[in-house]
PDB file of N, CA, C and O in Angstrom, chain B, residues numbered from 101:
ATOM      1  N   UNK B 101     -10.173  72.342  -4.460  1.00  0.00           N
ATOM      2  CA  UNK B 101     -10.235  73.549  -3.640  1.00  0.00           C
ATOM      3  C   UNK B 101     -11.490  73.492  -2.756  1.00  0.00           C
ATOM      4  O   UNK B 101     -12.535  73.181  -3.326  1.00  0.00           O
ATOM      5  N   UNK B 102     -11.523  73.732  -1.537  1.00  0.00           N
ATOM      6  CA  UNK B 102     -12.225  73.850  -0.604  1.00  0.00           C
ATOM      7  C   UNK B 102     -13.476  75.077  -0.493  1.00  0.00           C
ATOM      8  O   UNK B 102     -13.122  76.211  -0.173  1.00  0.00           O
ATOM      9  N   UNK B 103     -14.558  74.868  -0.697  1.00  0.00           N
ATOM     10  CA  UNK B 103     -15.815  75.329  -0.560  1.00  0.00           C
ATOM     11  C   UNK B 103     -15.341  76.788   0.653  1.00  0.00           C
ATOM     12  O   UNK B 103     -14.736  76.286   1.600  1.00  0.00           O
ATOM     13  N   UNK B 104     -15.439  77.972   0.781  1.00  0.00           N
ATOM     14  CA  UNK B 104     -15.296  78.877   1.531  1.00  0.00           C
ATOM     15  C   UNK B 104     -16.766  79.284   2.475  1.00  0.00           C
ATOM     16  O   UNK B 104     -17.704  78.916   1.767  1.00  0.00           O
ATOM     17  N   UNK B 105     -17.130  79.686   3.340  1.00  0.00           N
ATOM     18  CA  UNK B 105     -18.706  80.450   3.556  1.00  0.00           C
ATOM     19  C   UNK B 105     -18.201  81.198   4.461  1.00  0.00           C
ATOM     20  O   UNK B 105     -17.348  81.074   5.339  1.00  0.00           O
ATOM     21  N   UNK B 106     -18.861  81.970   4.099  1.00  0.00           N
ATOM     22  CA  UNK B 106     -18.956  83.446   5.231  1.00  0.00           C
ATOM     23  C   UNK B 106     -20.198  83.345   5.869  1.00  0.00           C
ATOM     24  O   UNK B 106     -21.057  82.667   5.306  1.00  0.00           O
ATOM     25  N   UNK B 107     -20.597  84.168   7.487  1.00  0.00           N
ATOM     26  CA  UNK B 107     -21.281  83.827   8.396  1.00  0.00           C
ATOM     27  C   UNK B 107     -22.741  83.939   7.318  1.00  0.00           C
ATOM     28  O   UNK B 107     -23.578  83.073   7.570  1.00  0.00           O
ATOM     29  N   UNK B 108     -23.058  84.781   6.320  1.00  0.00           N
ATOM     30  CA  UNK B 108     -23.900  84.584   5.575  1.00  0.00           C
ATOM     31  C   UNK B 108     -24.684  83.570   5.235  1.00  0.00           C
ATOM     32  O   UNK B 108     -25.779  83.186   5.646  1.00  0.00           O
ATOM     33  N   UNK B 109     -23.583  83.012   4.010  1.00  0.00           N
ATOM     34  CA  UNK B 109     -23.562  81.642   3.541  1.00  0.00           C
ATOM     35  C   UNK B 109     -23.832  80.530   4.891  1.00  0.00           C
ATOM     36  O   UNK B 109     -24.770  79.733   4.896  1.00  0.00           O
ATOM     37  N   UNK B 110     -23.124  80.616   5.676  1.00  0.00           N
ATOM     38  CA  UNK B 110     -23.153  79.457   6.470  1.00  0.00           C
ATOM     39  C   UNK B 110     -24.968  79.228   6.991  1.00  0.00           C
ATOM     40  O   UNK B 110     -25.695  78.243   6.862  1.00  0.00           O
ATOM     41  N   UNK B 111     -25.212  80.445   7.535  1.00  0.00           N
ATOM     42  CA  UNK B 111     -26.443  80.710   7.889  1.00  0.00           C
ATOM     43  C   UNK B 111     -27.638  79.898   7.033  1.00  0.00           C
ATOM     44  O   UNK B 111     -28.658  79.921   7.721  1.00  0.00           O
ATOM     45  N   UNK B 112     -27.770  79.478   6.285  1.00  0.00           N
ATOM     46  CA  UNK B 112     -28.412  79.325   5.208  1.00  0.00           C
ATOM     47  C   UNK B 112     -28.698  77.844   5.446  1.00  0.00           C
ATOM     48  O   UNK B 112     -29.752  77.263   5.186  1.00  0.00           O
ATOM     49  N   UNK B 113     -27.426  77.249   6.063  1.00  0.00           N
ATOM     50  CA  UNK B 113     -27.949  75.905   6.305  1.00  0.00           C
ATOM     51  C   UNK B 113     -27.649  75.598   7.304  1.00  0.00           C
ATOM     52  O   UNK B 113     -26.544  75.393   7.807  1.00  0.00           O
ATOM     53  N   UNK B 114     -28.867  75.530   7.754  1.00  0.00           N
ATOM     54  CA  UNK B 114     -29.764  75.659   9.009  1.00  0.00           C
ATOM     55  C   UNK B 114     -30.426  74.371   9.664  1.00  0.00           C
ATOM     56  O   UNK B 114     -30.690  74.279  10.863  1.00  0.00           O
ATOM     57  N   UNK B 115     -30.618  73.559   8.876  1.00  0.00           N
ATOM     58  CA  UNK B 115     -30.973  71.957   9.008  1.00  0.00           C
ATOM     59  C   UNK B 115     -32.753  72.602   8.756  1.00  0.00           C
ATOM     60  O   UNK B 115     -33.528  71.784   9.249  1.00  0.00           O
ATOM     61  N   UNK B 116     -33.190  73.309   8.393  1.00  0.00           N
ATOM     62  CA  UNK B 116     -34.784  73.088   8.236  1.00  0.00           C
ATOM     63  C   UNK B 116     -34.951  73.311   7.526  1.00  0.00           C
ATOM     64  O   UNK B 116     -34.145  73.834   6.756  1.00  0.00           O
ATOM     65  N   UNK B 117     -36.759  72.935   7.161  1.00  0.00           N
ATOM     66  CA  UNK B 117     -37.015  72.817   5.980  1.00  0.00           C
ATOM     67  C   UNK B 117     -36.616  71.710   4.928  1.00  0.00           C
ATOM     68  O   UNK B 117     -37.087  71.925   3.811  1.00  0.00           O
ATOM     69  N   UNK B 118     -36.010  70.812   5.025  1.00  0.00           N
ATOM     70  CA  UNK B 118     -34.932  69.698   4.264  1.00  0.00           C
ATOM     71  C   UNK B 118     -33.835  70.399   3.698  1.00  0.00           C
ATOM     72  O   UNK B 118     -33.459  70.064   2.574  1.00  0.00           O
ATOM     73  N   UNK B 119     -33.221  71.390   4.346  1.00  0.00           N
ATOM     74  CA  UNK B 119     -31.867  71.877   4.096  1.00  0.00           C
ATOM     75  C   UNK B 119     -30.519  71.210   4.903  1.00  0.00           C
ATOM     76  O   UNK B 119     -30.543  71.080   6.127  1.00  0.00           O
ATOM     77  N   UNK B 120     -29.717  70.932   4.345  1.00  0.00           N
ATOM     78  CA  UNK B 120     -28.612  70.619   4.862  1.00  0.00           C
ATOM     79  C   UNK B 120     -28.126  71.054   5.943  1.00  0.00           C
ATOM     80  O   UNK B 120     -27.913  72.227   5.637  1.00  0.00           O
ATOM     81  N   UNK B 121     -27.662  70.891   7.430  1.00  0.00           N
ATOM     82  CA  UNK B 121     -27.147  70.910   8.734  1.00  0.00           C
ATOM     83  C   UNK B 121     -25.668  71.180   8.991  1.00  0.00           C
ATOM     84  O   UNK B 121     -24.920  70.353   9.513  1.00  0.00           O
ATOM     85  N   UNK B 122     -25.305  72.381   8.591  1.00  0.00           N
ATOM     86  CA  UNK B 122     -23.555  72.619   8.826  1.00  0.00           C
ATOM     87  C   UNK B 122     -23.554  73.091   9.844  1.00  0.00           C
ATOM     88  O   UNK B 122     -24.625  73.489  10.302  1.00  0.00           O
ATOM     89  N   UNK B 123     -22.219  73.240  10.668  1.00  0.00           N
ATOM     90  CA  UNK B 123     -21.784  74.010  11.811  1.00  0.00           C
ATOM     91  C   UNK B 123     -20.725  74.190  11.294  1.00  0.00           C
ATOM     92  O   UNK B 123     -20.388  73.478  10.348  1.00  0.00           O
ATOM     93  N   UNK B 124     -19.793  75.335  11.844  1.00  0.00           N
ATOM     94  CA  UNK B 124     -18.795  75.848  11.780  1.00  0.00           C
ATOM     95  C   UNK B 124     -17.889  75.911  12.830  1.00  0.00           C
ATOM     96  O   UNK B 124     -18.132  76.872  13.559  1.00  0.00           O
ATOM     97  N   UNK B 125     -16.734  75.107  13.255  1.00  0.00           N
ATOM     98  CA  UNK B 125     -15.835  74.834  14.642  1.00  0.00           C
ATOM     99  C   UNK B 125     -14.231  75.447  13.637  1.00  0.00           C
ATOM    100  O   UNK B 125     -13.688  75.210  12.558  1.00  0.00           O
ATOM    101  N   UNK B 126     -14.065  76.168  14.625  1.00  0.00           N
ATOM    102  CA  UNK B 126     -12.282  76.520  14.711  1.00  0.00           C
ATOM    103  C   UNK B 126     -11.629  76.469  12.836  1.00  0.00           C
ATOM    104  O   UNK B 126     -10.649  75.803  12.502  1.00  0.00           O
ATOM    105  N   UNK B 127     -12.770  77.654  11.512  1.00  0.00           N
ATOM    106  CA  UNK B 127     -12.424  77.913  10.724  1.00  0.00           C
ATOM    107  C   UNK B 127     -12.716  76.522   9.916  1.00  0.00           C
ATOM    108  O   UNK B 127     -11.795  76.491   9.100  1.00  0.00           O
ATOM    109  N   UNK B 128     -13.450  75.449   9.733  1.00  0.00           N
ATOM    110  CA  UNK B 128     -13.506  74.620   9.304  1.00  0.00           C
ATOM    111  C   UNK B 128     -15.405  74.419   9.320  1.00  0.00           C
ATOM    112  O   UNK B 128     -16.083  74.850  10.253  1.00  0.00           O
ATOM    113  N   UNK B 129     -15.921  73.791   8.269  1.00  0.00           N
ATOM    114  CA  UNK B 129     -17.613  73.709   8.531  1.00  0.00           C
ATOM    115  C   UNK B 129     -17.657  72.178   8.067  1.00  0.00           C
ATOM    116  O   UNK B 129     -16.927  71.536   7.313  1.00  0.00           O
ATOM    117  N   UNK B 130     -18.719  71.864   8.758  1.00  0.00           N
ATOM    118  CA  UNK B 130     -19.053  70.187   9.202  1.00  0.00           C
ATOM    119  C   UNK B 130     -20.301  69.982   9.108  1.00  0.00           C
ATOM    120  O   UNK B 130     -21.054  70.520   9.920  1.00  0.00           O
ATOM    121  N   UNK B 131     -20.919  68.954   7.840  1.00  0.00           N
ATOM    122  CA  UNK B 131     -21.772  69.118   7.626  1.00  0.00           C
ATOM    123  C   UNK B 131     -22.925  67.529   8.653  1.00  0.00           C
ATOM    124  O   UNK B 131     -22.964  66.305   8.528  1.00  0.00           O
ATOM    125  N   UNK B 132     -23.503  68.348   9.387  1.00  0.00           N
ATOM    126  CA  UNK B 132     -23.816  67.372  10.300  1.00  0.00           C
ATOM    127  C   UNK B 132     -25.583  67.020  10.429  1.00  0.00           C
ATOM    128  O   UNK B 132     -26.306  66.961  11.423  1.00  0.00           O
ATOM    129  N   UNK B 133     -25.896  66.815   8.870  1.00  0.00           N
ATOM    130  CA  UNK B 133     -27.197  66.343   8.441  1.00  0.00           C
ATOM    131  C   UNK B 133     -27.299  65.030   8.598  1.00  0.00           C
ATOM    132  O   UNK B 133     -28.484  64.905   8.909  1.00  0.00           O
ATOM    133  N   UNK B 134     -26.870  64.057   8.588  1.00  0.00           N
ATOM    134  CA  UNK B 134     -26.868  62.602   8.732  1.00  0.00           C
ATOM    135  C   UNK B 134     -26.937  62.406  10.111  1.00  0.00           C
ATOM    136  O   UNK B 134     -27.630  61.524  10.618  1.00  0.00           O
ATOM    137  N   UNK B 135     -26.075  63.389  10.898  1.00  0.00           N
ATOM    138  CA  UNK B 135     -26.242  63.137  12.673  1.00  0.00           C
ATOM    139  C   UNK B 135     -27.361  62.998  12.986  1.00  0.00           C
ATOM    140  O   UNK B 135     -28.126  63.751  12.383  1.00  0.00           O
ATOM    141  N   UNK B 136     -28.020  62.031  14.022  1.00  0.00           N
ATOM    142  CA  UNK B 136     -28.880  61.908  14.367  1.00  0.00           C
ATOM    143  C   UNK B 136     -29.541  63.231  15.910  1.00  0.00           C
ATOM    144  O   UNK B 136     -30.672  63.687  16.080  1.00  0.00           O
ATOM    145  N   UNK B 137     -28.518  63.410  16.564  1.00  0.00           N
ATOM    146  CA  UNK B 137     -28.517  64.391  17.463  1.00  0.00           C
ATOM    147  C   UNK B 137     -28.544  65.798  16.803  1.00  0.00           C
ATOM    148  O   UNK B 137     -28.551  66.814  17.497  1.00  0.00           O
ATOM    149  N   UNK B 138     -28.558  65.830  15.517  1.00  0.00           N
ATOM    150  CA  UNK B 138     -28.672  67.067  14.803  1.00  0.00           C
ATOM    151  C   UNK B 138     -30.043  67.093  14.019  1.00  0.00           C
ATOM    152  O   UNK B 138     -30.133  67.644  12.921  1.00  0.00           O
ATOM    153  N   UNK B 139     -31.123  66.460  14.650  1.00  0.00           N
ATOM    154  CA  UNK B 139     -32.665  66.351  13.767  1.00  0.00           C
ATOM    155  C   UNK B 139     -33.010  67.783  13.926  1.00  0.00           C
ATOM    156  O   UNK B 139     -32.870  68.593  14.842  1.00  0.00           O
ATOM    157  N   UNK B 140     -33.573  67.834  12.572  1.00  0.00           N
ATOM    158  CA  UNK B 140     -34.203  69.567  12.254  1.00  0.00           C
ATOM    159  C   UNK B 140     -33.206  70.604  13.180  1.00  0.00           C
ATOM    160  O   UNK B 140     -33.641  71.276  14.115  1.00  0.00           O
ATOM    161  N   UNK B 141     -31.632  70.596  12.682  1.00  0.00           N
ATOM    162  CA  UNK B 141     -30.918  71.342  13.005  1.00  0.00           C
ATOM    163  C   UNK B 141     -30.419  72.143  13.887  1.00  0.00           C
ATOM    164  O   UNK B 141     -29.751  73.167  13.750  1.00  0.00           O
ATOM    165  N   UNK B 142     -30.947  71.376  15.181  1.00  0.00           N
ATOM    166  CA  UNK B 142     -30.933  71.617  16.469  1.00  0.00           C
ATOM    167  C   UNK B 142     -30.146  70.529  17.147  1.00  0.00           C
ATOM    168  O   UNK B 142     -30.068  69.483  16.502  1.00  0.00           O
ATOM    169  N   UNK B 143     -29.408  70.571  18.587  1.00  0.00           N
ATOM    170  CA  UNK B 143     -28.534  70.024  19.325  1.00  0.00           C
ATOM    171  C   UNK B 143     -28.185  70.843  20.685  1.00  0.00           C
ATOM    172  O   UNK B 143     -27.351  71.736  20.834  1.00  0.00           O
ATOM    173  N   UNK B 144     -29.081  70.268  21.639  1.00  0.00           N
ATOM    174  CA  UNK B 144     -28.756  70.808  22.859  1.00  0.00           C
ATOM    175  C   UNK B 144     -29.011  72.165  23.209  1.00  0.00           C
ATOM    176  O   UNK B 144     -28.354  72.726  24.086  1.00  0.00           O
ATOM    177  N   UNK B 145     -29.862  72.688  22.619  1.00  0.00           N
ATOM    178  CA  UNK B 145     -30.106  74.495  22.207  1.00  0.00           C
ATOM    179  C   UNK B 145     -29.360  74.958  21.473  1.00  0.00           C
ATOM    180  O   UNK B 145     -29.401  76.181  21.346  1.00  0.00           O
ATOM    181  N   UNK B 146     -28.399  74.200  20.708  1.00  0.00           N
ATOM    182  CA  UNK B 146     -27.305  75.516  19.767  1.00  0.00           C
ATOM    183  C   UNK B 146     -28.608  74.394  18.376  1.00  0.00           C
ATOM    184  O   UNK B 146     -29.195  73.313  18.325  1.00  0.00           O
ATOM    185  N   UNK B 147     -28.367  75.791  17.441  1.00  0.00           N
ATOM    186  CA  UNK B 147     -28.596  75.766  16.034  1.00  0.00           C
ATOM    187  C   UNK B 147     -27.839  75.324  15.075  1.00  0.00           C
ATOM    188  O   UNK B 147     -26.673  75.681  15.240  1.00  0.00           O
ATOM    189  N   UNK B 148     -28.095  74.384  13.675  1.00  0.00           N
ATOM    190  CA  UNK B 148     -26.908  74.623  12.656  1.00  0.00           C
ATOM    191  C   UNK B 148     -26.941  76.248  12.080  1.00  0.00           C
ATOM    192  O   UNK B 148     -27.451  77.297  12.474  1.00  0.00           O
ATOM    193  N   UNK B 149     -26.110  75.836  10.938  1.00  0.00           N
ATOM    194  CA  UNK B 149     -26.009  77.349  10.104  1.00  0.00           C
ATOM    195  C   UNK B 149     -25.310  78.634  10.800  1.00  0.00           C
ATOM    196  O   UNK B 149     -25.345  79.785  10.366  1.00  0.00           O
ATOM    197  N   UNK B 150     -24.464  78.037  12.349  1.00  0.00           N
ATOM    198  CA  UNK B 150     -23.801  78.821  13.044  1.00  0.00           C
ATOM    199  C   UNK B 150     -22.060  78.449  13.177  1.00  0.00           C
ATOM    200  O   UNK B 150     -21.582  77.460  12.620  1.00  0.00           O
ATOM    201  N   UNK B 151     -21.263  79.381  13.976  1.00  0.00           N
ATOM    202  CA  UNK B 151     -20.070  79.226  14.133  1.00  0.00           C
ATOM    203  C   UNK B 151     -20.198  78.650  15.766  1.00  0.00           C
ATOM    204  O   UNK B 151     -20.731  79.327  16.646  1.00  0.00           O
ATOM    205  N   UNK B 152     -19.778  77.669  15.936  1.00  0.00           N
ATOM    206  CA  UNK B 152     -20.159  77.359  17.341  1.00  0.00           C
ATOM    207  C   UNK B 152     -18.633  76.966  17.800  1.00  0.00           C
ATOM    208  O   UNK B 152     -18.639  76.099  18.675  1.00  0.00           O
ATOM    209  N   UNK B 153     -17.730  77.274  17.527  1.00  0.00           N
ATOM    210  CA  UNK B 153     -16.513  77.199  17.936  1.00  0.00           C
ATOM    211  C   UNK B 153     -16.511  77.815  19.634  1.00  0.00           C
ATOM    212  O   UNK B 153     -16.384  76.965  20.515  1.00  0.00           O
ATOM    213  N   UNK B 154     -16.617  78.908  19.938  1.00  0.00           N
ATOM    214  CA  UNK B 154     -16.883  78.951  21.223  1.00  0.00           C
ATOM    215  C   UNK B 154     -17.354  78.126  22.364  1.00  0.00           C
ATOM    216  O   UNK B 154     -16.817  77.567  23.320  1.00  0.00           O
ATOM    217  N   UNK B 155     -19.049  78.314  21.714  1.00  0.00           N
ATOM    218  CA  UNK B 155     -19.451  77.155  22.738  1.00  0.00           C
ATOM    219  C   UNK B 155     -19.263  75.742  23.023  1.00  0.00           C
ATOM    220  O   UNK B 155     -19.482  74.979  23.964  1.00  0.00           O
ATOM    221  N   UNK B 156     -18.813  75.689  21.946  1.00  0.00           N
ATOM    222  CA  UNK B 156     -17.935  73.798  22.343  1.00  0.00           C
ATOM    223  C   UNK B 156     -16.884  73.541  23.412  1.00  0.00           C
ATOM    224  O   UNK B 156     -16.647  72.656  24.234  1.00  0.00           O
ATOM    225  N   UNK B 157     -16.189  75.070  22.922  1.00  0.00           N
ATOM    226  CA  UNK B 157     -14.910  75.169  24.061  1.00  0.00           C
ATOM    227  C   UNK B 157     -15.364  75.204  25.437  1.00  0.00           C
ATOM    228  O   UNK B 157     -14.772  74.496  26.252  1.00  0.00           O
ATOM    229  N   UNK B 158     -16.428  76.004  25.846  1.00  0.00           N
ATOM    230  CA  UNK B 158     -16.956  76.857  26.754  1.00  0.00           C
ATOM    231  C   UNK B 158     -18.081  75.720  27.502  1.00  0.00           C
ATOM    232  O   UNK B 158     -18.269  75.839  28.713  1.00  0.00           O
ATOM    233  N   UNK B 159     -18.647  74.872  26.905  1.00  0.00           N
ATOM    234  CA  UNK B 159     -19.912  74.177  27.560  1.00  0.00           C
ATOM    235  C   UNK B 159     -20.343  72.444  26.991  1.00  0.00           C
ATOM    236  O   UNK B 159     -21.063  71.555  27.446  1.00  0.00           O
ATOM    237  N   UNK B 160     -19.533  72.575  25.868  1.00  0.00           N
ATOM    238  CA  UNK B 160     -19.843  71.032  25.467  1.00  0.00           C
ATOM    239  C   UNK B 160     -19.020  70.107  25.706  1.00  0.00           C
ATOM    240  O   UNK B 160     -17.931  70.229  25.145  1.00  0.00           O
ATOM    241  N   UNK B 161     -19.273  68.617  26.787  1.00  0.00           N
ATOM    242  CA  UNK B 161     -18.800  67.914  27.145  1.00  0.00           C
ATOM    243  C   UNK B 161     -17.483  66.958  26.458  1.00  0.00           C
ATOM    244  O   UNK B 161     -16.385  66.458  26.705  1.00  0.00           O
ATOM    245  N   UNK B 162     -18.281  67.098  25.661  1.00  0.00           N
ATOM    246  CA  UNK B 162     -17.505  66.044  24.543  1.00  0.00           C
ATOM    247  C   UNK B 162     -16.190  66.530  23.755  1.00  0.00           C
ATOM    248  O   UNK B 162     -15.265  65.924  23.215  1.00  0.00           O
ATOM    249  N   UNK B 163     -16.526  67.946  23.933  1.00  0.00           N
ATOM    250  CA  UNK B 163     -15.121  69.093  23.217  1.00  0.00           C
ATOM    251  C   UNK B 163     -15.749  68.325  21.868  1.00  0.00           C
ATOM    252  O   UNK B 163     -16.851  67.938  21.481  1.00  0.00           O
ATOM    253  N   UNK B 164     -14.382  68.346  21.400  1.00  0.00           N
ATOM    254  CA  UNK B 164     -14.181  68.508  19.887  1.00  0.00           C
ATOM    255  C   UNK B 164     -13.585  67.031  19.768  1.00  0.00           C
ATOM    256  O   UNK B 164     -12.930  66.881  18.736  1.00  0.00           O
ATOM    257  N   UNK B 165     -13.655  66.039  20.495  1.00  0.00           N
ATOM    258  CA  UNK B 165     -13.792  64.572  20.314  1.00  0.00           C
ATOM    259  C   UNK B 165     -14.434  64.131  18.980  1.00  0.00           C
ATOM    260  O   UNK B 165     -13.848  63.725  17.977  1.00  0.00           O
ATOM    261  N   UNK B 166     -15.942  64.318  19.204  1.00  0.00           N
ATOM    262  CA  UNK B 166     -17.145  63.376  17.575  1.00  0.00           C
ATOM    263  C   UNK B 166     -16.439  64.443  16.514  1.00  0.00           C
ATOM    264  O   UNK B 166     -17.017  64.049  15.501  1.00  0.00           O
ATOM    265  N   UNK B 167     -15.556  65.560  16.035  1.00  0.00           N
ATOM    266  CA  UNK B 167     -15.257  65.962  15.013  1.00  0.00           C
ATOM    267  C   UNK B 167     -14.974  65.046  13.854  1.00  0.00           C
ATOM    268  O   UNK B 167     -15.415  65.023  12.704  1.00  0.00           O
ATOM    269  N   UNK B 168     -13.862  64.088  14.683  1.00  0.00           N
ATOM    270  CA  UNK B 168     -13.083  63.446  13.479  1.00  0.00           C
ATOM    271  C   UNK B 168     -14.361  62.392  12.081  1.00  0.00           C
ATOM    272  O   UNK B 168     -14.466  61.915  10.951  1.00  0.00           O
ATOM    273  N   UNK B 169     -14.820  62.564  13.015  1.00  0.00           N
ATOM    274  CA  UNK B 169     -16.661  61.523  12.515  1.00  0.00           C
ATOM    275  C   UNK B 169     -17.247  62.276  11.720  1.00  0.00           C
ATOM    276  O   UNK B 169     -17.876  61.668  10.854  1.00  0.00           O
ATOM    277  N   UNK B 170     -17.317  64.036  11.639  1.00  0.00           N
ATOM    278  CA  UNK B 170     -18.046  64.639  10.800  1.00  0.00           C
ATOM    279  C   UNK B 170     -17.183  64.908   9.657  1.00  0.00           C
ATOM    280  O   UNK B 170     -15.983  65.162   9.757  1.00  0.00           O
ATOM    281  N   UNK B 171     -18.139  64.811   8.067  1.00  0.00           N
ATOM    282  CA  UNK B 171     -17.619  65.045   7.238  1.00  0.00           C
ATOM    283  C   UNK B 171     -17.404  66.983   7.344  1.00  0.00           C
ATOM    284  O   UNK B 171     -17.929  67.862   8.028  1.00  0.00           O
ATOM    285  N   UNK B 172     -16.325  66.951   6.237  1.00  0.00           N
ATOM    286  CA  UNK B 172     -16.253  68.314   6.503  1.00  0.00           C
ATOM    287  C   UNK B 172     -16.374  68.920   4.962  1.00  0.00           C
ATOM    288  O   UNK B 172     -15.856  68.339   4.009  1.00  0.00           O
ATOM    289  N   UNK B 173     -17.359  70.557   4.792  1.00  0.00           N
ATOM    290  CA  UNK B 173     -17.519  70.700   3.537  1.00  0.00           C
ATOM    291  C   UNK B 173     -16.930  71.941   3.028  1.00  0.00           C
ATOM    292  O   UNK B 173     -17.394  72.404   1.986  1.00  0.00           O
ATOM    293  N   UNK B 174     -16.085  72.466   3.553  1.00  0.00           N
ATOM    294  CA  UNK B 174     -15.470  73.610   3.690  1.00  0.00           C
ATOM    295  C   UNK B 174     -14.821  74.376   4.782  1.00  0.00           C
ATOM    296  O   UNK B 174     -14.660  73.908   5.909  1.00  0.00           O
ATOM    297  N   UNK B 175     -14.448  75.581   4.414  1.00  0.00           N
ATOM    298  CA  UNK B 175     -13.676  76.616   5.230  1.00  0.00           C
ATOM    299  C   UNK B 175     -14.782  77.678   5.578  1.00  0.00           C
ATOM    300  O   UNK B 175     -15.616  78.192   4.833  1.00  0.00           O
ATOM    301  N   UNK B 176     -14.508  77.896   7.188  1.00  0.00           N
ATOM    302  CA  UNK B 176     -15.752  79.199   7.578  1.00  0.00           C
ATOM    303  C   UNK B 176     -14.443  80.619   7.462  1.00  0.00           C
ATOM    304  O   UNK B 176     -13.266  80.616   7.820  1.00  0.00           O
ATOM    305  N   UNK B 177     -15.163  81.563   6.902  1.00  0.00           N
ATOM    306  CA  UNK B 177     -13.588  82.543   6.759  1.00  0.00           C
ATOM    307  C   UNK B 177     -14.391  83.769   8.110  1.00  0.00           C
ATOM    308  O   UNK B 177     -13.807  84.656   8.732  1.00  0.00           O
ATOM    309  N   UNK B 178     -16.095  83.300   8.204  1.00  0.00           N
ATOM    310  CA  UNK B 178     -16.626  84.518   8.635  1.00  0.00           C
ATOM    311  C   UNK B 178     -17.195  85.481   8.439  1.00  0.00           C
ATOM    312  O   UNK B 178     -17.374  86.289   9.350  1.00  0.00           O
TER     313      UNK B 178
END
């Protein structure tokens, strides 16, 4: 069974401090600590520990292409 987080939970990991680096895209969270473009939980001005499903749609080049590459550690319900 799949790990759930609500915007709470998700929040929490944030990539700092030596905390783990999730994002949250289209109800699904991706834990993107190993990424190198994700050092101290930052990427292009967006933050981890967020739902960034929007702005991927809205401003990031790449869309939702590098997904298949991130592991994934759960469901974002919100």
């Amino acid at each position: 069974m799949a790990k759930t987080f609500t915007k709470e939970e998700l929040q929490k990991y944030d990539g700092q401090d030596g905390r783990p680096a999730y994002i949250a895209i289209d109800g699904k969270v991706y834990d993107v600590s190993e990424d190198a473009s994700w050092q101290g939980g930052k990427h292009h001005g967006y933050s981890a520990g967020q739902d960034l499903t929007e702005p991927l749609k809205r401003r990031v080049a790449h869309g939702d292409s590098v997904l298949p590459g991130i592991p994934v550690v759960g469901d974002y319900i919100g």
